[in-house]
C-alpha positions in Angstrom: 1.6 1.9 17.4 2.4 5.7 16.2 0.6 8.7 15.5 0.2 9.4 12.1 1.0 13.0 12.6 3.8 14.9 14.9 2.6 18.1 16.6 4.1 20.5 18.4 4.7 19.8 21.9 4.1 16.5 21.2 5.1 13.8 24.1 6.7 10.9 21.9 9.8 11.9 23.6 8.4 11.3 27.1 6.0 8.8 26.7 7.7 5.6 28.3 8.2 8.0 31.3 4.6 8.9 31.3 3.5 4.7 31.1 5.8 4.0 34.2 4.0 6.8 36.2 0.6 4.9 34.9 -1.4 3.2 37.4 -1.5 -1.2 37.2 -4.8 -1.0 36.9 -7.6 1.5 35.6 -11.2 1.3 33.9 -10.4 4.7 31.9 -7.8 6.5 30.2 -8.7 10.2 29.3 -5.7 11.9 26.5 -6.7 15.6 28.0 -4.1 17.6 25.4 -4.1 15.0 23.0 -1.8 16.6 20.3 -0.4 14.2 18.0 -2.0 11.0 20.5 1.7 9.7 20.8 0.9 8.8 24.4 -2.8 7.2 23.7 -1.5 5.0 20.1 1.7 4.0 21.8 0.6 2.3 25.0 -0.7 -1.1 25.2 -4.2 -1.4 24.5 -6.6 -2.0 27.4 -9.9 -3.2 28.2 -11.1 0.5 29.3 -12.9 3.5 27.9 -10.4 5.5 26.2 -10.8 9.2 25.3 -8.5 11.7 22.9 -9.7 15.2 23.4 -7.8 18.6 22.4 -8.7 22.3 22.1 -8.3 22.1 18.7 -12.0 20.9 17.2 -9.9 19.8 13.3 -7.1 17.7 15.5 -10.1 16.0 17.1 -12.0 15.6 13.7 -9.1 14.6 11.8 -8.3 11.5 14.3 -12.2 10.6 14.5 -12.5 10.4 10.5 -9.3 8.3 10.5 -10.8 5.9 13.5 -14.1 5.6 12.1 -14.3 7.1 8.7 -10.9 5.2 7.6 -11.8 4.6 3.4 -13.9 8.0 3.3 -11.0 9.5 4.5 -8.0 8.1 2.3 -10.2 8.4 -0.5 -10.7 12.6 -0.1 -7.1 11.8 0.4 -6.5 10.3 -2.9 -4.5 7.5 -2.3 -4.1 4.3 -0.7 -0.9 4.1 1.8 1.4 1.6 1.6 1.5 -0.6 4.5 4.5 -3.0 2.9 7.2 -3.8 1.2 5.1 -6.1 -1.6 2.6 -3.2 -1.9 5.7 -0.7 -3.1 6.7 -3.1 -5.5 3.4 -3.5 -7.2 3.4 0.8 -7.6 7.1 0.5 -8.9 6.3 -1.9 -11.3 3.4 0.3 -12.1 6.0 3.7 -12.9 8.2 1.1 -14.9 5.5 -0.2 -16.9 6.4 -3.7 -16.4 3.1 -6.1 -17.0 0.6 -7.0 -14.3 -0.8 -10.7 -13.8 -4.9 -10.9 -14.2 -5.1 -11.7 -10.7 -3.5 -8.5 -9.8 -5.8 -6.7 -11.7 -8.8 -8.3 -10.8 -7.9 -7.5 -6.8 -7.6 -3.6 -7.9 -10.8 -3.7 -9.5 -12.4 -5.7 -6.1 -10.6 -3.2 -4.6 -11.9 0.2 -6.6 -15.6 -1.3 -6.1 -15.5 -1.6 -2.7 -14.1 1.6 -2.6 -16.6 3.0 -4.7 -19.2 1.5 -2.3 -18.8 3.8 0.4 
């Protein structure tokens, strides 16, 4: 997986180097200048306690609310992202005004109550 941010001096670049110099076998996995989390979101994940941390307290936040927070924090967003292909075409049919099925607009209203849940 990828970050869902780049940040400077990020280590995306150098991140396979940095899994090769990783040890077989360890019961914790600390992300000490955490940045964008390339490193942490793109190795395998593993049966251990793993830890982000960075200096900057609204980096940490930010990844926290998107871990744990994941619906209160795309809807302060205001919007949904798209996670495929199928998704898009829905939206695009949407902007041409072309008709929706019921059962299409049933699931957004399921969806827009859950939401509303939260």
């Amino acid at each position: 997986m990828n970050s869902i941010i780049s940040w400077v001096g990020g280590k995306k670049a150098l991140r396979d180097m940095i899994y090769q110099r990783l040890p077989k076998n360890y019961g914790r996995y600390i992300e000490v200048f955490g940045g964008g989390g390339w490193v942490l979101f793109g190795k395998r994940a593993e049966r251990c306690m793993e830890v982000y941390n960075d200096f900057n307290a609204n980096l940490a936040n930010l990844f926290y609310c998107v871990k744990e927070r994941t619906f209160s924090f795309l809807r302060e967003l205001g919007f949904l992202p798209l996670n495929s292909r199928d998704e898009f075409s829905v939206i695009r049919k949407f902007i041409d005004k072309e008709e929706f099925t019921q059962g299409y607009l049933k699931e957004e209203l399921e969806l827009v109550q859950h939401g509303s849940m939260l």
